[in-house]
N, C-alpha and C positions, 0 to 999 in steps of 0.2 A: 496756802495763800491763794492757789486759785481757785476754791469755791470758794470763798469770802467773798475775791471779786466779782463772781458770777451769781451772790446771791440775791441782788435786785433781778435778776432776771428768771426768779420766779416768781412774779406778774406777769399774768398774760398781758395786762392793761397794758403792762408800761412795754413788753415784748410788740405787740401791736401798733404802740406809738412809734417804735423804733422801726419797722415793717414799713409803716406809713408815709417815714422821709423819702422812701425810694420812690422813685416814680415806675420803674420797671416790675415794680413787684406790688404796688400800691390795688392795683386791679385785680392780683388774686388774694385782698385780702377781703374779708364778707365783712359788712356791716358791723360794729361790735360799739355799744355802750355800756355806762355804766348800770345795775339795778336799780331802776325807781319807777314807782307809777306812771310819772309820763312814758318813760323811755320805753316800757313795755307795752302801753296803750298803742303807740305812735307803732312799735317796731311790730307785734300781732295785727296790727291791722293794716298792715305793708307787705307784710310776706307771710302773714299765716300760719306761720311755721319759725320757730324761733328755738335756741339753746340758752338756757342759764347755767352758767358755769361757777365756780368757784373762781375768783382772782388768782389765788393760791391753792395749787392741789393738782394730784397724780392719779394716776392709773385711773380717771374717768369717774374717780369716786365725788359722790356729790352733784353730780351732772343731773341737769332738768329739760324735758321735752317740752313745749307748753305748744298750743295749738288752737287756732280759732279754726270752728266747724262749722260752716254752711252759714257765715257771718252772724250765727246766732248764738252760739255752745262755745266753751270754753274749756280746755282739759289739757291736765297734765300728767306726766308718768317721769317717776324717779323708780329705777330698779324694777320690778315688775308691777310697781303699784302704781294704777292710775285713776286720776280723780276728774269725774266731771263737772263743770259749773254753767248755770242758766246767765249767770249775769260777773261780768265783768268786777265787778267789786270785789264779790265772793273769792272769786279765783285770783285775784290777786294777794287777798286776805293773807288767804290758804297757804298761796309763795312766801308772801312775807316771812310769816310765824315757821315756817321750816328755813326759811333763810337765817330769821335772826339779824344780829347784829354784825353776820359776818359779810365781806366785801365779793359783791357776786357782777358777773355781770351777762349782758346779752348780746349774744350772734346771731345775725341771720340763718336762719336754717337752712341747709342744704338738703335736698331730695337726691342722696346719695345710689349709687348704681347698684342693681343688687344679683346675686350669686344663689340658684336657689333659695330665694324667696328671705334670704337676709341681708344685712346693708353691709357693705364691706371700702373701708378706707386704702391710704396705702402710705405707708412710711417708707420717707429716700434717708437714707442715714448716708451725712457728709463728713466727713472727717480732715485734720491733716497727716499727709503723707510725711513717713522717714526724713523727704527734704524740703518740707513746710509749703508743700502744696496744697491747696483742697481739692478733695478727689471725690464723687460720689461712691461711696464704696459698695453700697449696698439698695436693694428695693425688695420689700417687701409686702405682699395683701393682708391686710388684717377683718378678718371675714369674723361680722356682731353676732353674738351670742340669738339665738331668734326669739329671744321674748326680752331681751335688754334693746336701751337707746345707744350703748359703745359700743365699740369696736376692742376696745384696751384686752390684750392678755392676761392681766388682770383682775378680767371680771365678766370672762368667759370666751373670749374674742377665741377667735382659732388663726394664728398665722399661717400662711398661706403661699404657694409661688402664684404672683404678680399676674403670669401669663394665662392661668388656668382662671383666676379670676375674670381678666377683659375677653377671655376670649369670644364667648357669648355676645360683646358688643360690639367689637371690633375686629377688621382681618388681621393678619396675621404684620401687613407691613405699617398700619396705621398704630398697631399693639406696639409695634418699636419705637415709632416715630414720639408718641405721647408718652411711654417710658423716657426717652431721651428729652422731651420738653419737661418730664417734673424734676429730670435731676439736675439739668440748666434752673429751674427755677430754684434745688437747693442749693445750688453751688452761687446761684447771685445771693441769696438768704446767709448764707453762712460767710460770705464776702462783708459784705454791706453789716453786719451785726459783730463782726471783728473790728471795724473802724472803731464801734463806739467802747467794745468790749475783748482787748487785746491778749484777755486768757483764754479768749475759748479755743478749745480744741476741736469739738465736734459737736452736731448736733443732730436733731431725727426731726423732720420736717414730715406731717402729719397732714396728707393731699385729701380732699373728697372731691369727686368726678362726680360731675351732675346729669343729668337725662342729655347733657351739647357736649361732654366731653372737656367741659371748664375746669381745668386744675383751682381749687379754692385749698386756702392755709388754713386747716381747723386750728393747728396748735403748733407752734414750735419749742422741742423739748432740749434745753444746754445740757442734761444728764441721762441722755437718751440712754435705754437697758439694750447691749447688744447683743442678748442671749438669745433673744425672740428667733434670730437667724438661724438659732445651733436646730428649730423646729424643721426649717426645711430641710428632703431629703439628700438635695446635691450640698453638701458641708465646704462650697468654694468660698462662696459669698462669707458665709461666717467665719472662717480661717482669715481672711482679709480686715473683715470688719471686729475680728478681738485682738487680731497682730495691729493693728493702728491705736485701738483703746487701749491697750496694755501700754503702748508707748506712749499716748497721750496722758494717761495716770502718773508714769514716772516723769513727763514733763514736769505737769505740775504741782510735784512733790517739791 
């Protein structure tokens, strides 16, 4: 019964729309429309740097870089293939006929922080607690494969502890402080997205830190995988975070 309920909210669109109504959490969400000509003209030549994503879809499969170079060149990379274009037309061509007829759309791109030389996100997995509280249960770095555009475990990503990631950009009491501000930001996400959607139990909220330190929401996932935890070597964090999902599953059986 409760994935049924939960199944419109594999759309990012419509997850995005729901993000949107808050005003507290409105600011960390990046630019996102739907795939069309304009919106990609208009949104490439605003920020340069843009994602095309699937509507519908997991583990980062399907994801597009697209990028305008030196206000001239236009290029894109899915997986490690990347394509150049002289003209605008061309390269959107190109998008199209790999998109197809399927529902895709575009986000701002973030110039995420990077860890030896690869881009590394971070995932807060929020959950509810034994007495129906939401708790942050967990934070983890997800450090990109170095010739992919993800981060996802999935499709190369290496998880990672959090702290050994920022530490390179931040001291040691600023490292906490912005820990503590992205799991305030899941714990309002996971708040505000149970109003409209009263089966969730838990979700994995999907951070990119920019060159300022700006928490942005790449993705928020209603079936987040909490196995990703059992990678790190201290196994507290994940004893926590599968004793919650295990009870969350028998909830909503």
């Amino acid at each position: 019964m409760g994935h049924d309920k939960l199944q419109p909210l594999r759309s990012k669109g419509l997850k995005t729309k729901v993000l949107l109504k808050n005003e507290s959490i409105r600011r960390f969400v990046p630019d996102t429309q739907k795939f069309t000509k304009e919106n990609l003209r208009s949104m490439i030549n605003r920020y340069e740097m843009v994602y095309v994503k699937p509507d519908r879809g997991t583990y980062g499969m399907g994801v597009i870089k697209a990028e305008m170079e030196n206000s001239r060149y236009f290029a894109y990379q899915i997986n490690q293939k990347r394509l150049t274009f002289n003209h605008f037309d061309a390269f959107y061509t190109s998008l199209a006929r790999l998109i197809q007829k399927r529902s895709y759309l575009i986000q701002k791109g973030i110039h995420l922080l990077k860890h030896n030389n690869r881009r590394f996100d971070i995932r807060v997995m929020v959950q509810l607690s034994p007495d129906n509280q939401w708790e942050a249960t967990g934070v983890i770095g997800r450090l990109g494969h170095p010739k992919k555009i993800v981060t996802n475990y999935h499709s190369g990503g290496k998880p990672m502890d959090v702290h050994t990631l920022l530490k390179s950009h931040v001291s040691a009491a600023r490292r906490e402080a912005l820990i503590q501000e992205m799991k305030g930001l899941g714990l309002r996400i996971a708040r505000h997205m149970k109003k409209s959607y009263p089966y969730l139990r838990q979700i994995g909220v999907d951070i990119g830190l920019d060159r300022s330190l700006t928490p942005w929401i790449i993705e928020v996932n209603v079936k987040p995988d909490p196995y990703i935890f059992n990678q790190l070597p201290d196994k507290k964090m994940y004893r926590k975070v599968i004793r919650y999902y295990r009870l969350g599953m028998k909830k909503q059986k």
